[in-house]
C-alpha positions in Angstrom: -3.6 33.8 -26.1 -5.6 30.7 -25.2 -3.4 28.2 -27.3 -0.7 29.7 -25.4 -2.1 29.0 -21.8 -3.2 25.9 -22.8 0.2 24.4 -24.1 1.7 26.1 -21.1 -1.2 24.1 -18.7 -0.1 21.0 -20.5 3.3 21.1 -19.9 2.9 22.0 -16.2 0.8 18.6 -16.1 3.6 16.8 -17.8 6.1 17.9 -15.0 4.1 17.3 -12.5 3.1 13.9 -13.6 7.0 13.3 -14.3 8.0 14.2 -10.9 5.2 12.3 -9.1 6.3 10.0 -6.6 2.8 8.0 -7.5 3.0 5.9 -10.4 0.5 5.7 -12.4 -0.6 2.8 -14.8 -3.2 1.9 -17.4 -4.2 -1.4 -17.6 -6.4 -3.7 -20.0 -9.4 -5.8 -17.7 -6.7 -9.0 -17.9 -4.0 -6.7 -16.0 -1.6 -5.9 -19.2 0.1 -2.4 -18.6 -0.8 0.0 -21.8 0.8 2.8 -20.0 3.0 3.3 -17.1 4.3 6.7 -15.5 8.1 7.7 -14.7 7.5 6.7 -11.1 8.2 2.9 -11.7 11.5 4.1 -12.4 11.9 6.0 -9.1 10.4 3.4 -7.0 10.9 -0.1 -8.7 13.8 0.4 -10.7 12.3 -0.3 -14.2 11.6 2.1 -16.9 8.1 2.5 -17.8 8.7 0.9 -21.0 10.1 -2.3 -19.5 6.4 -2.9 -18.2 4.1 -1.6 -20.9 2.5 -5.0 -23.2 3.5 -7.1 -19.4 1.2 -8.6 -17.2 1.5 -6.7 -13.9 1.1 -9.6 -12.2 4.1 -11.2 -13.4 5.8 -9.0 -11.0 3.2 -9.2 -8.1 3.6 -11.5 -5.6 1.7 -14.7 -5.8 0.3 -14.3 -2.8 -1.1 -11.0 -3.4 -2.7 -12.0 -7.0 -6.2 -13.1 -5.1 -6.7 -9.6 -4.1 -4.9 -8.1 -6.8 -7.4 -10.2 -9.5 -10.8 -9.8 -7.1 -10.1 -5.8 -7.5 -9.8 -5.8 -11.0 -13.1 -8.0 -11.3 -14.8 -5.3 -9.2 -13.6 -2.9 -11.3 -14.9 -4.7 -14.7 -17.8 -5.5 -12.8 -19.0 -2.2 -11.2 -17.1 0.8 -12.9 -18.7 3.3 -10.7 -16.2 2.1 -7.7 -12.9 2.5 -7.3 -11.0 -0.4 -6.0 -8.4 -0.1 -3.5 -5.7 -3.0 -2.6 -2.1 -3.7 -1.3 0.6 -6.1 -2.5 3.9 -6.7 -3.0 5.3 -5.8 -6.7 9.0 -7.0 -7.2 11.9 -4.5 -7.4 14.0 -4.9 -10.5 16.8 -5.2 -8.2 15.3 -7.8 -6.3 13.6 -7.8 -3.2 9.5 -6.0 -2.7 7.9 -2.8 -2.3 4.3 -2.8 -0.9 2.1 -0.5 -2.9 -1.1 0.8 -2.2 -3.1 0.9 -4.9 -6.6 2.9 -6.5 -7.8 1.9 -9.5 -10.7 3.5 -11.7 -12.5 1.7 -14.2 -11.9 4.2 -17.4 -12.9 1.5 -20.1 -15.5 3.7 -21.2 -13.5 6.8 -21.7 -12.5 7.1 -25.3 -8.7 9.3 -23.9 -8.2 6.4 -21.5 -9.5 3.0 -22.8 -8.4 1.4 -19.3 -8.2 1.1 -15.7 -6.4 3.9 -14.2 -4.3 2.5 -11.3 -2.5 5.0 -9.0 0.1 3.2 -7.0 1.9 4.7 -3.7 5.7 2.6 -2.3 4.0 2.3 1.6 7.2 -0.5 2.2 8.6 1.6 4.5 5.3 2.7 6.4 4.5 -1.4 6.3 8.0 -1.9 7.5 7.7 0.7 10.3 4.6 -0.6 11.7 6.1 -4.8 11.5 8.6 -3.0 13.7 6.3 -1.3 16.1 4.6 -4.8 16.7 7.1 -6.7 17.0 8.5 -4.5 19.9 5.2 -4.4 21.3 5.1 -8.1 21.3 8.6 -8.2 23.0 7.6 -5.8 25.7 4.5 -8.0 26.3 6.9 -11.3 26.7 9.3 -9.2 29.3 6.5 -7.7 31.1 4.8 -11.0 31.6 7.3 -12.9 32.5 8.5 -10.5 35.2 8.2 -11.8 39.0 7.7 -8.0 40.0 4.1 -7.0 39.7 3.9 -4.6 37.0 0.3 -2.5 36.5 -0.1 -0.2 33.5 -2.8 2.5 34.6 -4.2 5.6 32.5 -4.2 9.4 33.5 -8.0 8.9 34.3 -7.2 6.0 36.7 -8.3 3.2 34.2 -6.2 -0.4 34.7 -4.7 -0.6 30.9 -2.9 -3.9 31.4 -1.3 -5.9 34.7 1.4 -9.0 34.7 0.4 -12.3 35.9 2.5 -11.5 39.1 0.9 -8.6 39.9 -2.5 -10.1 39.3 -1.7 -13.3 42.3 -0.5 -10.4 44.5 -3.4 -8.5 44.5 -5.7 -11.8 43.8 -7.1 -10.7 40.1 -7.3 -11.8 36.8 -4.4 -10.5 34.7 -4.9 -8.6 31.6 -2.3 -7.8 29.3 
């Protein structure tokens, strides 16, 4: 009957939640985890109960805690928006993960009593993109230090980017 497809609704929730690569925490307004999903096991090594009753931002990086702390005001402050920020959270084995982060201001809800942060590990997107720039930047020094003239143009004819050599030969400004 209905008790039957409830239970059976609730327990498909559970697994799903379990096997979330999104964690999920609930924190008080001063950042203390009440509740914390499987995922910070799968993605920073702790078990959820290792963070509940801590201060998240024991374990965020310092440099991230004015972003992390103007969110959470925004929150508080407006609980109509969701806030949205990225920072490093330490790895129980050492080392940072970059999560991305949406939190919801629950406060109000009597289930919830707290701010509903979904976190997602982007480290290796973050990584991935630190790599694309920094070959970018290493074709840019090669390019330009050519003494070949070297012009970058577009499939509809547009100049994209041209060394300085190539600029003196043909008497222009260079723009890469």
């Amino acid at each position: 009957g209905v008790e039957a497809a409830v239970r059976k609704g609730e327990e498909g929730f559970r697994a799903l939640k379990a096997n979330s690569q999104d964690i999920v925490t609930v924190l008080t307004p001063d950042a203390v985890a009440v509740h914390q999903s499987a995922a910070a096991e799968r993605v920073l090594g702790f078990m959820p109960e290792e963070l509940v009753g801590r201060n998240m931002l024991e374990f965020i990086h310092l440099d991230d805690h004015a972003a992390v702390l103007s969110a959470l005001t925004g929150l508080v402050e407006d609980p109509e928006l969701p806030a949205i920020a990225t920072f490093r959270f330490k790895h129980k084995q050492g080392g940072w993960r970059v999560l991305e982060s949406v939190g919801r201001n629950r406060l109000d809800d009597l289930s919830v009593r707290g701010i509903v942060v979904t976190s997602r590990d982007i480290t290796e997107r973050v990584e991935a993109e630190a790599r694309l720039l920094d070959n970018e930047q290493r074709y840019r020094t090669v390019v330009s230090s050519l003494s070949e003239g070297v012009l970058l143009v577009a499939a509809d004819a547009r100049l994209h980017a041209i060394n300085d050599a190539a600029a003196h030969i043909f008497g222009i400004e260079a723009a890469t």
